[in-house]
DSSP file (Angstrom, degrees, kcal/mol; ACC not computed):
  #  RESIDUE AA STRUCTURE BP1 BP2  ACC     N-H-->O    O-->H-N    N-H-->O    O-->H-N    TCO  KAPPA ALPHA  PHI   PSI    X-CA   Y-CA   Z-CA
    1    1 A X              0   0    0      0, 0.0     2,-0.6     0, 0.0     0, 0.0   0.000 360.0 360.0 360.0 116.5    3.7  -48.8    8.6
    2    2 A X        -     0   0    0      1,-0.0     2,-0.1     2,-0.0     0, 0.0  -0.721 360.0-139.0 -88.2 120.5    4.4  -47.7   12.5
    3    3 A X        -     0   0    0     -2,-0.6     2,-0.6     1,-0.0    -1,-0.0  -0.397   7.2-149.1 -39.6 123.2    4.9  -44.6   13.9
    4    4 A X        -     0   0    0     -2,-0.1     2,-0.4     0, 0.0    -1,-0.0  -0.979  15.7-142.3 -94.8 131.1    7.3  -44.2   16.5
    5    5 A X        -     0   0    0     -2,-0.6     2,-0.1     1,-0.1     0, 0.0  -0.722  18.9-130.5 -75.3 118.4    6.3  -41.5   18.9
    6    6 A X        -     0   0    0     -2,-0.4     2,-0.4     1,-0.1    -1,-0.1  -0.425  13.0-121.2-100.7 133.5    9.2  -39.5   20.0
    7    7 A X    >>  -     0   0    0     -2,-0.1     4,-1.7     1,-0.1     3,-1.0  -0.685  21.6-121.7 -59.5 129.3    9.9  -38.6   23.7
    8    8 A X  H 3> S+     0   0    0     -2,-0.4     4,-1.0     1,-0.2    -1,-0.1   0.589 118.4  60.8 -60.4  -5.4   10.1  -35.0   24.7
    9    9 A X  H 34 S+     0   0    0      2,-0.2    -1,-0.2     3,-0.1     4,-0.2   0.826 108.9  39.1  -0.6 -80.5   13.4  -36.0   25.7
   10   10 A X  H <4 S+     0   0    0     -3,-1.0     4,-0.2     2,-0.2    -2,-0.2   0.440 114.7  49.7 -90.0  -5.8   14.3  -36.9   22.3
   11   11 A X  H >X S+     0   0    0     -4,-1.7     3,-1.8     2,-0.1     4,-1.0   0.980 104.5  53.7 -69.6 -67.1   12.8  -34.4   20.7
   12   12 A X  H 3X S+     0   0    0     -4,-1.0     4,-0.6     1,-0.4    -2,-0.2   0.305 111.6  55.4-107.5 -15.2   14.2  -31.6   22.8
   13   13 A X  H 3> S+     0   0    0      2,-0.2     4,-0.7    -4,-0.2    -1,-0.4   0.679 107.3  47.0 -88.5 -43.7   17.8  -33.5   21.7
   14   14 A X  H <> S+     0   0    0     -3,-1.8     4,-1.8    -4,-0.2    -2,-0.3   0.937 110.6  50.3 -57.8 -55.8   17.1  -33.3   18.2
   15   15 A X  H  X S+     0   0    0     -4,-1.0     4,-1.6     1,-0.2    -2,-0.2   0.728 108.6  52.6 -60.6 -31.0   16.0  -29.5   18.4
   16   16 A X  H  X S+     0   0    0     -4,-0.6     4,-2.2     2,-0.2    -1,-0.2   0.704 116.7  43.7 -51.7 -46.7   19.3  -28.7   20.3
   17   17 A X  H  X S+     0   0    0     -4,-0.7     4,-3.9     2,-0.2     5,-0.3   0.944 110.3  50.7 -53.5 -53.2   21.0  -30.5   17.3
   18   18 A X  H  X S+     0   0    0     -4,-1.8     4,-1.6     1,-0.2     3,-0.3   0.957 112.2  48.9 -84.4 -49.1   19.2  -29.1   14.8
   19   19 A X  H  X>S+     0   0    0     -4,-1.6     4,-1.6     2,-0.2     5,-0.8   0.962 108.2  52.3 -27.1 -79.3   19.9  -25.5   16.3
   20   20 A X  H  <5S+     0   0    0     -4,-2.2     4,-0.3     3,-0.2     5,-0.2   0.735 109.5  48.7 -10.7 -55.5   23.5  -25.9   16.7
   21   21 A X  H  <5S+     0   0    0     -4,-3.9    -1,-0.2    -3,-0.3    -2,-0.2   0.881 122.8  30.5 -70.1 -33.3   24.0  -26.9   13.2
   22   22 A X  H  <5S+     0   0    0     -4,-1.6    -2,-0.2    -3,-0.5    -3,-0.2   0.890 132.6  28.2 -89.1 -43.1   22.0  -24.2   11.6
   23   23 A X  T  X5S-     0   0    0     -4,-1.6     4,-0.7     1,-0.1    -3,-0.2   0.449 101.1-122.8 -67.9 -41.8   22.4  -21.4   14.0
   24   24 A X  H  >< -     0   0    0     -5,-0.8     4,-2.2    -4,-0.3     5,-0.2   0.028  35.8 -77.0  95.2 141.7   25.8  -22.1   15.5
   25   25 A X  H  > S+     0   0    0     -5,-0.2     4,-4.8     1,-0.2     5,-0.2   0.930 126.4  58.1 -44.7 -69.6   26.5  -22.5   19.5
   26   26 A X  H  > S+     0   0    0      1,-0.2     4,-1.6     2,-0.2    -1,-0.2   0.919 114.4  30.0   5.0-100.5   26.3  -18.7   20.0
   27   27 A X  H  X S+     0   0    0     -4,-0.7     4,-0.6     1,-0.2     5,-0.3   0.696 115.6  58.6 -73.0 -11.5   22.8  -18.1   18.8
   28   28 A X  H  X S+     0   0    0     -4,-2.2     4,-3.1    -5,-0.2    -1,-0.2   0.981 105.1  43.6 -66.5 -43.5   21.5  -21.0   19.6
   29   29 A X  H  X S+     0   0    0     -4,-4.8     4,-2.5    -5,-0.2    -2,-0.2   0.866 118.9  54.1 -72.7 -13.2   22.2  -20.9   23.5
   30   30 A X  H >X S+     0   0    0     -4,-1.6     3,-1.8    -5,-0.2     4,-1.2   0.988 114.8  39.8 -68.5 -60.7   20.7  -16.8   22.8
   31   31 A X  H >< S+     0   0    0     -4,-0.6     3,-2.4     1,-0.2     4,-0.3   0.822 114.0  49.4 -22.3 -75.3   17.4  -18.2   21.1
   32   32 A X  H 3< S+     0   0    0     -4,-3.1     3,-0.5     1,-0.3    -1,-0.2   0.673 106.1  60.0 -64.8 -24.6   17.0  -21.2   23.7
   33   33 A X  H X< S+     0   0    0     -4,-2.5     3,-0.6    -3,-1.8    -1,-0.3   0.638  95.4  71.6 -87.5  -4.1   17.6  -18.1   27.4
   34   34 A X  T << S+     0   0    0     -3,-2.4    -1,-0.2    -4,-1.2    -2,-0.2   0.715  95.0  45.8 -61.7  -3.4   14.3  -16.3   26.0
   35   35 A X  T 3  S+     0   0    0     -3,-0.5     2,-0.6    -4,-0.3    -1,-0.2   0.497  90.7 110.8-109.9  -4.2   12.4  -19.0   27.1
   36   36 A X  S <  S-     0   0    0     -3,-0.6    -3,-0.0     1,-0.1     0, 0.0  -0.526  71.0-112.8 -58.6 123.5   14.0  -19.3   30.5
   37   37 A X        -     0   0    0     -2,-0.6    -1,-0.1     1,-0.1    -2,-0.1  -0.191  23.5-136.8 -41.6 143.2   11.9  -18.3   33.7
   38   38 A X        -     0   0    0      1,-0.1     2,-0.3     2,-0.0    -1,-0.1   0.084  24.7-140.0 -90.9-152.7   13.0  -15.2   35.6
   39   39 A X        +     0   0    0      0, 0.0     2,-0.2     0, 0.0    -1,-0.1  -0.919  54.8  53.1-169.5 174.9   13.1  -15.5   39.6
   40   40 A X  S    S-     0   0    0     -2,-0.3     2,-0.5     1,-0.1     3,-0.1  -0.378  88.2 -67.1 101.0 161.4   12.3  -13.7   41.8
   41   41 A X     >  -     0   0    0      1,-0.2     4,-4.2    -2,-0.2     5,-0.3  -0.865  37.9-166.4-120.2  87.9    8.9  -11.5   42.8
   42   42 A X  H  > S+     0   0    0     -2,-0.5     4,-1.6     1,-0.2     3,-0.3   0.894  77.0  47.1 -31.9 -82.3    8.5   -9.1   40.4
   43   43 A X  H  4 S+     0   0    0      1,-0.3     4,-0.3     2,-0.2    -1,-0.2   0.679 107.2  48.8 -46.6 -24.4    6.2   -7.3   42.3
   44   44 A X  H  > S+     0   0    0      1,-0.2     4,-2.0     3,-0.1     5,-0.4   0.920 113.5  47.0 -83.8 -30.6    7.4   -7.1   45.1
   45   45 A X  H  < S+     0   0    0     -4,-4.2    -2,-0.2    -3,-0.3    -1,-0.2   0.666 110.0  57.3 -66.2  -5.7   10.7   -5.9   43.9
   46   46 A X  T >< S+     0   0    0     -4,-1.6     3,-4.1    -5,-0.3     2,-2.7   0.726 110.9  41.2 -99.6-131.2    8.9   -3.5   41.7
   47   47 A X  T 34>S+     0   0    0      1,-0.4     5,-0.6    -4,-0.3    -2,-0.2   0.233 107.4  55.7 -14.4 -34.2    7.2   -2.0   44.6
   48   48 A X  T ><5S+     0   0    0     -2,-2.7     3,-0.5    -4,-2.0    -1,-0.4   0.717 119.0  52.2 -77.6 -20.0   10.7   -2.0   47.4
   49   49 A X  T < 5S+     0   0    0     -3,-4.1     2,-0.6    -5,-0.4    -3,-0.2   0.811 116.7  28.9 -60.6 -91.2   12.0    0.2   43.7
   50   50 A X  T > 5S-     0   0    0      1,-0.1     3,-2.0     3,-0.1    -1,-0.3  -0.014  93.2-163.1 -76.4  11.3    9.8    2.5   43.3
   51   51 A X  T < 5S-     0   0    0     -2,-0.6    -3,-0.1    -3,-0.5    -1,-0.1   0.453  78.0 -35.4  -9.5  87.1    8.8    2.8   47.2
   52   52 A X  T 3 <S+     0   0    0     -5,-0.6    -1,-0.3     1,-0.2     2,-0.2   0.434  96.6 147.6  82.4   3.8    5.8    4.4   46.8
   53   53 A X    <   -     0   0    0     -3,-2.0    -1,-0.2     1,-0.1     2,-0.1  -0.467  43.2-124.5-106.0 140.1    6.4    6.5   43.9
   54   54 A X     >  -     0   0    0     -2,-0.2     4,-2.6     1,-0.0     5,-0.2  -0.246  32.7-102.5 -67.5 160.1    3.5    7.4   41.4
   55   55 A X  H  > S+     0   0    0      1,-0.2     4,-3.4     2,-0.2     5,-0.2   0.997 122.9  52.0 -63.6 -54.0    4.0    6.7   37.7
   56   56 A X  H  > S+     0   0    0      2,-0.3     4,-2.1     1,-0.2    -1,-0.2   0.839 105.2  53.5 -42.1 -51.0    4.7   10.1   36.9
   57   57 A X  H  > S+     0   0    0      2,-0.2     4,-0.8     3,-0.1     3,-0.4   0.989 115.9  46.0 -48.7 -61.6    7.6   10.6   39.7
   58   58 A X  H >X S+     0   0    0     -4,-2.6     3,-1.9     1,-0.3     4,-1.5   0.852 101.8  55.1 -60.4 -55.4    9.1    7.6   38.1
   59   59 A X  H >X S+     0   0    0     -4,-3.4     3,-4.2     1,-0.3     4,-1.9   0.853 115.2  47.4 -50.7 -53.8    8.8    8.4   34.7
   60   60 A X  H 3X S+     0   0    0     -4,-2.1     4,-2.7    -3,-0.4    -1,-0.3   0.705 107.6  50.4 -26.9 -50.3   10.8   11.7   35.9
   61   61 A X  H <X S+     0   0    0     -3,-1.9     4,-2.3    -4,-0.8    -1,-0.3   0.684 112.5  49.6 -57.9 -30.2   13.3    9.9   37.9
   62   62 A X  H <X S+     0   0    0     -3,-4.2     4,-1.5    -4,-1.5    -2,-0.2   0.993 114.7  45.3 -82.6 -57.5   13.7    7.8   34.5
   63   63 A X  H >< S+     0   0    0     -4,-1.9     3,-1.9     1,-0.2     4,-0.4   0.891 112.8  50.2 -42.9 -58.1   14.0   11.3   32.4
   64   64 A X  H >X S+     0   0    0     -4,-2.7     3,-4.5    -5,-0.3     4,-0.5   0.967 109.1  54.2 -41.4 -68.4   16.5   12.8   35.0
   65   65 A X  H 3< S+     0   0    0     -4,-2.3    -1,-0.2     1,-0.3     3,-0.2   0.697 104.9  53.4 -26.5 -37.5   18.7    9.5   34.8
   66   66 A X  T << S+     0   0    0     -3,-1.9    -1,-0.3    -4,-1.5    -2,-0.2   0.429 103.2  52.2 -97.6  10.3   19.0    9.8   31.2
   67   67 A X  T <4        0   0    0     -3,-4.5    -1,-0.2    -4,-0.4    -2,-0.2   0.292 360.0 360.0-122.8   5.5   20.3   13.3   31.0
   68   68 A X     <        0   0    0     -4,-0.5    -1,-0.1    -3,-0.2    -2,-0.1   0.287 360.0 360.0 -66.4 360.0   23.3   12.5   33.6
């Protein structure tokens, strides 16, 4: 009895199936963007944010923000 070995192709076409049915279009396509790659340089946008700011300013800035 032979195996056939699946292409990641045709797996990844089956699992998109098999998701749909069970999960529904909806949750599937939310499941499937957790796995997406972001863009972008974190750090460096993290660093043009916060320009210079110590953890403590920010956390402040964060507190201020949330009582507007």
């Amino acid at each position: 009895m032979s195996h056939h070995a699946k292409t990641l192709k045709e797996v990844s076409i089956e699992a998109h199936e098999v998701l749909r049915e069970r999960l529904g279009v909806a949750d599937t396509l939310r499941f499937l963007n957790q796995f997406e790659n972001g863009k972008g340089n974190y750090t460096q946008e993290r660093d043009a944010t916060l320009d210079g700011m110590s953890v403590e300013e920010a956390a402040k800035e964060i507190r201020k923000s949330k009582h507007s």
